[in-house]
MIKOLKOL-575259 format. One record per residue (C-alpha): residue number from 1; residue in three letters; chain; x, y, z. Coordinates in pm, whole numbers. Layout:
(NUM,'ala','A',(X,Y,Z));
...
This chain:
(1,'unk','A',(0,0,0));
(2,'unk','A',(118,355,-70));
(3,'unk','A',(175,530,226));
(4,'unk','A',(-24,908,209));
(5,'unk','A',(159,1176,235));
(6,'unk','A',(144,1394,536));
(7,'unk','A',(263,1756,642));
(8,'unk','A',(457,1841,949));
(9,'unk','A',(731,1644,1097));
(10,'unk','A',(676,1188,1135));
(11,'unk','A',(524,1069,1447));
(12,'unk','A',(757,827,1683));
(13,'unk','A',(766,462,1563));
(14,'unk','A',(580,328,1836));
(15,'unk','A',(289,632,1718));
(16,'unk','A',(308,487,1355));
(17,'unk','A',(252,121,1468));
(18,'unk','A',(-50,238,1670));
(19,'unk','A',(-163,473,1417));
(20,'unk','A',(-73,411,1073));
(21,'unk','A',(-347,222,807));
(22,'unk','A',(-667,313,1011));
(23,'unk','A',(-795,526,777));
(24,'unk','A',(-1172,640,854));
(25,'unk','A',(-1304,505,520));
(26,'unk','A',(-1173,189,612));
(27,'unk','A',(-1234,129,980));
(28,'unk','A',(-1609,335,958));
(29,'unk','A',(-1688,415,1338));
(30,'unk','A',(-1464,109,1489));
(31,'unk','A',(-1102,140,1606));
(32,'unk','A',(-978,-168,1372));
(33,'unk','A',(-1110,-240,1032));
(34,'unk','A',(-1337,-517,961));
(35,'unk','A',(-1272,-885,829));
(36,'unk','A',(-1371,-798,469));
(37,'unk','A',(-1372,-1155,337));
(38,'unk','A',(-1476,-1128,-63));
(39,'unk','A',(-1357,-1311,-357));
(40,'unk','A',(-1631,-1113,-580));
(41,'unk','A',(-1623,-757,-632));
(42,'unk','A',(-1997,-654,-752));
(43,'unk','A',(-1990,-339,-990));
(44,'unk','A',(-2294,-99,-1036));
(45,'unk','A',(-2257,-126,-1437));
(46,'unk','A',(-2069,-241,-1723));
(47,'unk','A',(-1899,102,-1699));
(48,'unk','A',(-1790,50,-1387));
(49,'unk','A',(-1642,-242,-1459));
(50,'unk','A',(-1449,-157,-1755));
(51,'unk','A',(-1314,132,-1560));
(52,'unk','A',(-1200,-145,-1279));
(53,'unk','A',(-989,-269,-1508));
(54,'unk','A',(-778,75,-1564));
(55,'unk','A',(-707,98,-1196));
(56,'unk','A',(-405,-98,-1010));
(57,'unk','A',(-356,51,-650));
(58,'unk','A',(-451,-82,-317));
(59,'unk','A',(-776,123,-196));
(60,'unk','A',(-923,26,-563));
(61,'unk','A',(-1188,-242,-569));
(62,'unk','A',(-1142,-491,-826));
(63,'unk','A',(-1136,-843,-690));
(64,'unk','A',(-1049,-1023,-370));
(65,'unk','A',(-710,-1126,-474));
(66,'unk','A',(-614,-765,-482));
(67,'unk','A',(-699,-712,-179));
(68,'unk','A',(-979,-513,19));
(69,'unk','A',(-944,-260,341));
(70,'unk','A',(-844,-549,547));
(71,'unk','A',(-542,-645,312));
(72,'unk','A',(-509,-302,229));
(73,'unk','A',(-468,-151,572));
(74,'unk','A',(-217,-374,727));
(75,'unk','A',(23,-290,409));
(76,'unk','A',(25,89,472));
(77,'unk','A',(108,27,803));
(78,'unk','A',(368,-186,716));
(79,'unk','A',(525,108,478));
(80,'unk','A',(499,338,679));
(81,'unk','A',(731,195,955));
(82,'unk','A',(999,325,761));
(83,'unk','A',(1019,684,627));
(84,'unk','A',(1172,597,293));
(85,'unk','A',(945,272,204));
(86,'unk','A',(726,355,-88));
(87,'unk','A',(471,111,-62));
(88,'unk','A',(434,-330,16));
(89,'unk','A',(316,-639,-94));
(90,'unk','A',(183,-893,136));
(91,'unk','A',(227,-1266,85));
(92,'unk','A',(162,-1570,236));
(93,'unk','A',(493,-1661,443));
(94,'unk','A',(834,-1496,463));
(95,'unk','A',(953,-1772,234));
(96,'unk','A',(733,-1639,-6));
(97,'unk','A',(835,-1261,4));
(98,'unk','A',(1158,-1366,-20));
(99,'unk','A',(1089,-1529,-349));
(100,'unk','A',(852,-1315,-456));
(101,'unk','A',(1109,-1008,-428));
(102,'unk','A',(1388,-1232,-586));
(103,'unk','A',(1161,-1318,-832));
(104,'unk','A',(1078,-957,-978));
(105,'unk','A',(1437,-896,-1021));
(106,'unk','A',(1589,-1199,-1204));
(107,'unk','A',(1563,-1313,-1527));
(108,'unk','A',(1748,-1615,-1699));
(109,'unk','A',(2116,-1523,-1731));
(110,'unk','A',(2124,-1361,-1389));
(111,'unk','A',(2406,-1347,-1168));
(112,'unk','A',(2267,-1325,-770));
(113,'unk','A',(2519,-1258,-501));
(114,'unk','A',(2355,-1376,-139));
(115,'unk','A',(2528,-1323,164));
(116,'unk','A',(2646,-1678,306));
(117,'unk','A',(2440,-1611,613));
(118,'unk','A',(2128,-1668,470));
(119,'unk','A',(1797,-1827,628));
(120,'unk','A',(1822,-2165,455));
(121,'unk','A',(1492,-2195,250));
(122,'unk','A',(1610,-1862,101));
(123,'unk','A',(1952,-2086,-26));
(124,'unk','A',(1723,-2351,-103));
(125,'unk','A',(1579,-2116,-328));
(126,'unk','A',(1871,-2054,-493));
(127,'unk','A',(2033,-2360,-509));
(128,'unk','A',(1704,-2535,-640));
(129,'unk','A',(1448,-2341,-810));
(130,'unk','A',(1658,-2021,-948));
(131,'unk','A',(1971,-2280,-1021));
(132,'unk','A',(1714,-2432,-1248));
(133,'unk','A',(1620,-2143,-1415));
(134,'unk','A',(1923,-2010,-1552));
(135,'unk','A',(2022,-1771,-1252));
(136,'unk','A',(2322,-1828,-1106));
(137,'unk','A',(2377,-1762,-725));
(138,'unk','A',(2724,-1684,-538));
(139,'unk','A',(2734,-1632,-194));
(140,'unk','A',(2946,-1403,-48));
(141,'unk','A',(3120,-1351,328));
(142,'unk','A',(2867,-1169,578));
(143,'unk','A',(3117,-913,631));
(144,'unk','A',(3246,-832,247));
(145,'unk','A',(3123,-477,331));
(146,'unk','A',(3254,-224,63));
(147,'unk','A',(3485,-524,-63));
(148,'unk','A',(3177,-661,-225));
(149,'unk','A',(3243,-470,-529));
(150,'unk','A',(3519,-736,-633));
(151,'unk','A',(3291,-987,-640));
(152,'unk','A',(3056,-822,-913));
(153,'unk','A',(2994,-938,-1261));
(154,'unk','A',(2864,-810,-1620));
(155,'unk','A',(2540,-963,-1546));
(156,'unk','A',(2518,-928,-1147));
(157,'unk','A',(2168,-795,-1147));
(158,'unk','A',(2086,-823,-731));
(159,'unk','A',(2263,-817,-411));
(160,'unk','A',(2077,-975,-105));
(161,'unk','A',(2182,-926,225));
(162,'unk','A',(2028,-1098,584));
(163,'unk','A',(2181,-838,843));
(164,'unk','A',(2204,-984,1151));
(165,'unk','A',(2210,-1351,1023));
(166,'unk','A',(1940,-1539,1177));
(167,'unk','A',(2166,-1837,1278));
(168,'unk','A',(2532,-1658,1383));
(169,'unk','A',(2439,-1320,1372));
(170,'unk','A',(2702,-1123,1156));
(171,'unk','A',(2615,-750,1091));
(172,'unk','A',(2618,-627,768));
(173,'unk','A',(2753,-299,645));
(174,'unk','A',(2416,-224,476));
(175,'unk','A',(2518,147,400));
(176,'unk','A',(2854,50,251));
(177,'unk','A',(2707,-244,-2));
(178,'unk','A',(2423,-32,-66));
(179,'unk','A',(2688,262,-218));
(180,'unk','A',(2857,-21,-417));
(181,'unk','A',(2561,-172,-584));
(182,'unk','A',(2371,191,-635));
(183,'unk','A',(2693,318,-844));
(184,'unk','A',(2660,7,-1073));
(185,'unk','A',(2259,-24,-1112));
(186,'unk','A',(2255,-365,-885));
(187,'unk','A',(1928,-393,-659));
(188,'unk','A',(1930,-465,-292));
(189,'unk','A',(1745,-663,-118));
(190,'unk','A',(1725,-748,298));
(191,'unk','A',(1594,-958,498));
(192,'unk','A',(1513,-783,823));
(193,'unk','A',(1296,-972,998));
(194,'unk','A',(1548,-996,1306));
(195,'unk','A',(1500,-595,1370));
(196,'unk','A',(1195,-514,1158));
(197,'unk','A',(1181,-128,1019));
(198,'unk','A',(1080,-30,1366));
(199,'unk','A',(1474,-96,1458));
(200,'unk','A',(1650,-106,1125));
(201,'unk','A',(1458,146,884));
(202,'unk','A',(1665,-57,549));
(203,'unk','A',(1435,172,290));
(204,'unk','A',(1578,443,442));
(205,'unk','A',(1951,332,398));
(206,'unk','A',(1886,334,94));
(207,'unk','A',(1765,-50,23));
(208,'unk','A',(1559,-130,-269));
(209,'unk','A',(1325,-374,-119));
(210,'unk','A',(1311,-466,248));
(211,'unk','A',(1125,-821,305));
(212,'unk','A',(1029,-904,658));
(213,'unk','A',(907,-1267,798));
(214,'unk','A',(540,-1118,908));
(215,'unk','A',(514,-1426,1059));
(216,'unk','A',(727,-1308,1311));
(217,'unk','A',(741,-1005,1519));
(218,'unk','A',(447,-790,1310));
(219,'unk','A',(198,-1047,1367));
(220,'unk','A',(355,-1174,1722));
(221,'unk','A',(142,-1494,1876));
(222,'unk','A',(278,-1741,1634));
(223,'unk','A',(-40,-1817,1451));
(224,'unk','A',(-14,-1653,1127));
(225,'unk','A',(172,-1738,836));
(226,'unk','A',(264,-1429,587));
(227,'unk','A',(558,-1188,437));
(228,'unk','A',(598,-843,313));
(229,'unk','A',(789,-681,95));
(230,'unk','A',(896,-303,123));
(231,'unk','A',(968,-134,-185));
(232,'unk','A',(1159,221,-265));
(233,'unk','A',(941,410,-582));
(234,'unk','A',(1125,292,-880));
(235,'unk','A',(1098,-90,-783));
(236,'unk','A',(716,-55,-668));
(237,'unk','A',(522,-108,-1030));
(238,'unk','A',(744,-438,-1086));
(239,'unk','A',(731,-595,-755));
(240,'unk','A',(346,-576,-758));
(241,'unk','A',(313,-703,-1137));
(242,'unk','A',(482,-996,-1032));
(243,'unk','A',(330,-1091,-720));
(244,'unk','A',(16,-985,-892));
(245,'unk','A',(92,-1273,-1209));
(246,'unk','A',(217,-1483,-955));
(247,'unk','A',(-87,-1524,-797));
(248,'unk','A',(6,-1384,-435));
(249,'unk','A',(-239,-1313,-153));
(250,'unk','A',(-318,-1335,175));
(251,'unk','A',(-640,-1360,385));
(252,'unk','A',(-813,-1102,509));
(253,'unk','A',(-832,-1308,860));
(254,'unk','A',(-480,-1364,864));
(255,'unk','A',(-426,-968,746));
(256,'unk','A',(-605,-879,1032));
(257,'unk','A',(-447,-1080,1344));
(258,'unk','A',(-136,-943,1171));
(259,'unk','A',(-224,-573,1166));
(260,'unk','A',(-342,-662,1553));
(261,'unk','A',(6,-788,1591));
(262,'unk','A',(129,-481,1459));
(263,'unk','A',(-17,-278,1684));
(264,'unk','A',(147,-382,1988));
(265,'unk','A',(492,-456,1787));
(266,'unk','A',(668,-198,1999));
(267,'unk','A',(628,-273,2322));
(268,'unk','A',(648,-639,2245));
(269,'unk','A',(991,-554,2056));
(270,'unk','A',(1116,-351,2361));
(271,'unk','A',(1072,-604,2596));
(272,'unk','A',(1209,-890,2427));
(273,'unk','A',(1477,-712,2357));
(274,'unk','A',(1599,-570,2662));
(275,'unk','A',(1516,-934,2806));
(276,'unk','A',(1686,-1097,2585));
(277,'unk','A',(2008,-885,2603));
(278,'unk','A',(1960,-933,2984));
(279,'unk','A',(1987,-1328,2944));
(280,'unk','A',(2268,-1351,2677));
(281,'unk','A',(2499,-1117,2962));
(282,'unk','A',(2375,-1389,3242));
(283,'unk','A',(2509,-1676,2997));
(284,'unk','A',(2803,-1491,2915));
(285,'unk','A',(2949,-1518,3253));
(286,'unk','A',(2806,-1921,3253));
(287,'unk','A',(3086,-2146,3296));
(288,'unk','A',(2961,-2376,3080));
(289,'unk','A',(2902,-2145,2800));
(290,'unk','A',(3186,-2137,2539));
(291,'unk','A',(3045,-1816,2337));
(292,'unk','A',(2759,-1579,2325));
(293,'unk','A',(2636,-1469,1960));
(294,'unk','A',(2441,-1184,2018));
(295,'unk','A',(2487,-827,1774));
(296,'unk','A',(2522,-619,2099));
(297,'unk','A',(2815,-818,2196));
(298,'unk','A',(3177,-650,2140));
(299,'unk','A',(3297,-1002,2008));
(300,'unk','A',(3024,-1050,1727));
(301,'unk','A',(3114,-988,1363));
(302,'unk','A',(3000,-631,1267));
(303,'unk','A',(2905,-518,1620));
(304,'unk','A',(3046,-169,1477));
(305,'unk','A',(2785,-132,1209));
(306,'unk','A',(2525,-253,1489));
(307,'unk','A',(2595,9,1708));
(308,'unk','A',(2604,255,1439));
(309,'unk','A',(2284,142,1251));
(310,'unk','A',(2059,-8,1457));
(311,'unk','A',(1801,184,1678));
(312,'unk','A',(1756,-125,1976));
(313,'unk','A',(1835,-480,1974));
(314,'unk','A',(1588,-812,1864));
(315,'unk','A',(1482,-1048,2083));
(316,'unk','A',(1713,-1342,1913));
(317,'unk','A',(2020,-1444,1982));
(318,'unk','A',(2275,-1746,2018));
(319,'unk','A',(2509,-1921,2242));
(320,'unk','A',(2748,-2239,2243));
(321,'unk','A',(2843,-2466,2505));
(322,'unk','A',(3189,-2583,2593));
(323,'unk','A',(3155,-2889,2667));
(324,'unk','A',(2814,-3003,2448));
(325,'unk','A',(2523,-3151,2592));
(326,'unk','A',(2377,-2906,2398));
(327,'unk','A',(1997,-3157,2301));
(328,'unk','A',(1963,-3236,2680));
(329,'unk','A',(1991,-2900,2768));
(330,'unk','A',(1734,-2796,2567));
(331,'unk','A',(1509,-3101,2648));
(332,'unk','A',(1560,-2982,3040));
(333,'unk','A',(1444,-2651,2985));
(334,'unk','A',(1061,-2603,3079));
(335,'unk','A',(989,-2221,2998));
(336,'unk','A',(1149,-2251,2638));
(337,'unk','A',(956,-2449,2353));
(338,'unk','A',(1131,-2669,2096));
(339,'unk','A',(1081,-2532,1816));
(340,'unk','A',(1110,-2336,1473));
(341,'unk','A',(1043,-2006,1369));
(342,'unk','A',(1092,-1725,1644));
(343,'unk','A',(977,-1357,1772));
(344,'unk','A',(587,-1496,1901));
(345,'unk','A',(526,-1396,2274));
(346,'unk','A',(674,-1712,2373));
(347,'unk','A',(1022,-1861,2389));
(348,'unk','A',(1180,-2121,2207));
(349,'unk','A',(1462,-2264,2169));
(350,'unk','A',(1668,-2486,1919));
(351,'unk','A',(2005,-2668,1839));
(352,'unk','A',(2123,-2547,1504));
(353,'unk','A',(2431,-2673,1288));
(354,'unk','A',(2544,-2368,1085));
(355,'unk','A',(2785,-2518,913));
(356,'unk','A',(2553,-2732,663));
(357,'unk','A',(2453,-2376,552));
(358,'unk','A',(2811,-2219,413));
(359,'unk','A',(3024,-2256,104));
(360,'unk','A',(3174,-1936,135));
(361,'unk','A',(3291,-1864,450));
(362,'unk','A',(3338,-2198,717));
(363,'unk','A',(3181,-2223,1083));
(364,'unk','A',(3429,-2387,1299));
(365,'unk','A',(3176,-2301,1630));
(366,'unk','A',(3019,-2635,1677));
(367,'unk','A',(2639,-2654,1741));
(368,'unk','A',(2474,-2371,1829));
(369,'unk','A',(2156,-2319,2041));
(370,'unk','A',(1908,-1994,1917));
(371,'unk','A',(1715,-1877,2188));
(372,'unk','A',(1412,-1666,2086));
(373,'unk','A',(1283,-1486,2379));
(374,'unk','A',(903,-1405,2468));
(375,'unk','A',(750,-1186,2711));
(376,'unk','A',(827,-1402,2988));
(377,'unk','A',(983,-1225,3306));
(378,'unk','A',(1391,-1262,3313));
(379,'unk','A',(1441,-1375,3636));
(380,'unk','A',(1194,-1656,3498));
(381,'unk','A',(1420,-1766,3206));
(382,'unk','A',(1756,-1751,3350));
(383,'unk','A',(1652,-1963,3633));
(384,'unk','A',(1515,-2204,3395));
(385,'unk','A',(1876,-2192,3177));
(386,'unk','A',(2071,-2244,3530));
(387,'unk','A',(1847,-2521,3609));
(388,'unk','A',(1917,-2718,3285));
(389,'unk','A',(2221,-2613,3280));
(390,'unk','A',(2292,-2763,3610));
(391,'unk','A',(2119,-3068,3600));
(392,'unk','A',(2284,-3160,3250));
């Protein structure tokens, strides 16, 4: 949805996620808009109908799988977490934004660069589907920064970047890559689910299209599955095209425990965040822990570019043990879920193995375990980590 323009200076972030998308034609007398559930769209004449067909823009009836206020609502509010974003897409995961943004970029012949620490359906992606179609994917070291530029071809047509990576969490220099692929005509692309714009405004770095796992943190109670994708103005008319011809859409009920999720993103972000920086210091100092991979962290790969670039810190992070263990001590811990996918109200935890997921660089860390934290009090957590810990 295009986000309206507005005099005087931008609210707060926090204001915008309360505020943004509830436009009075959409939400009539109620705070929220309604579940508009329609595949139909009924037209008051033939004219009308024929002039349906001149119109492509959210906030213009046409049929369901364009959307209606629900659909509609949720994307403006999406855009207009980050000053820059011109307008988004919805779709019906994160792994489907991610392909649906790849997607309206590449064309057989193709050369993709894709940073190495990558959420692995997005490799699978590459490796599978776009190998198959005649783009070719390298992936490149998390922190290439500026260097990237030697790594650029005739035909490199897209540059994707995951910054933090959502399994050892190296920061990117966004800026710096962004400068490099601008001078030569090369979109960008992020994944920035781990932040969200609310942290990590991407569009307004200077990112072509910013994708975000809605799934996630937007939506918030781990029962909805759906993506966006950001766009700056000159990428809008081609993103939507193709996830128009591709058939994309999501439900208006899903849209709409989504745009609740949305709502309450902020707080929810805060809190996470400040508890989970509060338990990845408490395992720091944990005998048995070997390393703590969290962006925040002196130690971690591009900490600099955090500090500079991000606004607060996620609510995901990593850690290693020294002496392994590392399934029992997840099975012993009672507060934590097994599980995938992350940034619900709950926690969850999981054993990884990141080095099934590099060719360019190597992970010589061992296993690692991801901790996603909820809204659960800190004192709560760590004593359920010490316990486990303990008793393992």
């Amino acid at each position: 949805m295009v986000r309206p323009r507005r005099s005087g200076p931008l609210p707060k972030p926090p204001t915008t996620a309360v505020t943004a998308g509830r436009r009075s034609e959409w939400t009539g007398h109620a705070v929220n808009p309604p579940v508009w559930r329609a595949s139909t769209i009924l037209y008051d004449d033939v004219a009308a109908l024929k002039a349906g067909v001149k119109t492509n823009a959210d906030g213009e009836w046409f049929y369901g799988r364009r959307g209606t206020p629900t659909q509609w609502s949720l994307a403006e509010a999406i855009t207009a977490l980050d000053p820059a974003a011109h307008a988004t897409m919805l779709y019906p995961s994160g792994a489907a934004a991610v392909a649906g943004a790849l997607l309206a970029v590449l064309k057989p012949g193709d050369h993709l660069l894709m940073v190495d620490s990558t959420y692995d359906p997005t490799r699978r992606l590459c490796d599978a589907y776009l190998a198959q179609r005649g783009v070719e994917t390298s992936y490149y070291d998390p922190m290439a920064g500026a260097g990237i530029e030697a790594l650029l071809r005739p035909n490199t047509r897209a540059l994707f970047m995951e910054s933090p990576g959502s399994l050892t969490f190296e920061v990117q220099d966004v800026p710096a890559i962004v400068a490099v692929a601008r001078a030569r005509g090369i979109t960008t692309l992020i994944d920035n689910t781990w932040a969200t714009p609310l942290y990590y405004p991407t569009a307004s770095m200077g990112v072509d299209l910013t994708i975000c796992a809605v799934t996630k943190y937007i939506a918030g109670h781990s029962d909805v599955m759906m993506g966006s994708v950001s766009a700056l103005e000159p990428h809008w008319v081609n993103l939507r095209t193709t996830a128009q011809v591709l058939g994309n859409a999501v439900s208006p009920d899903d849209a709409y425990l989504a745009a609740r999720g949305l709502r309450t993103l902020a707080l929810r972000l805060k809190q996470q965040g400040q508890t989970a920086l509060a338990v990845a210091h408490w395992l720091a100092k944990h005998p048995r822990v070997a390393r703590v991979l969290h962006p925040a962290f002196a130690d971690c790969p591009g900490h600099d570019a955090y500090a500079r670039d991000f606004l607060a810190p996620g609510g995901l992070f990593g850690f290693m043990l020294k002496d392994g263990g590392t399934d029992a001590v997840i099975d012993a811990l009672t507060l934590f879920g097994i599980g995938y996918s992350w940034g619900g109200y709950e926690s969850l935890a999981l054993p990884t193995e990141p080095s099934r997921c590099r060719s360019a660089t190597r992970w010589d860390g061992g296993t690692v375990i991801r901790l996603s934290i909820g809204l659960e009090d800190e004192c709560d957590l760590i004593a359920d980590i010490d316990r486990a810990l303990s008793q393992v």
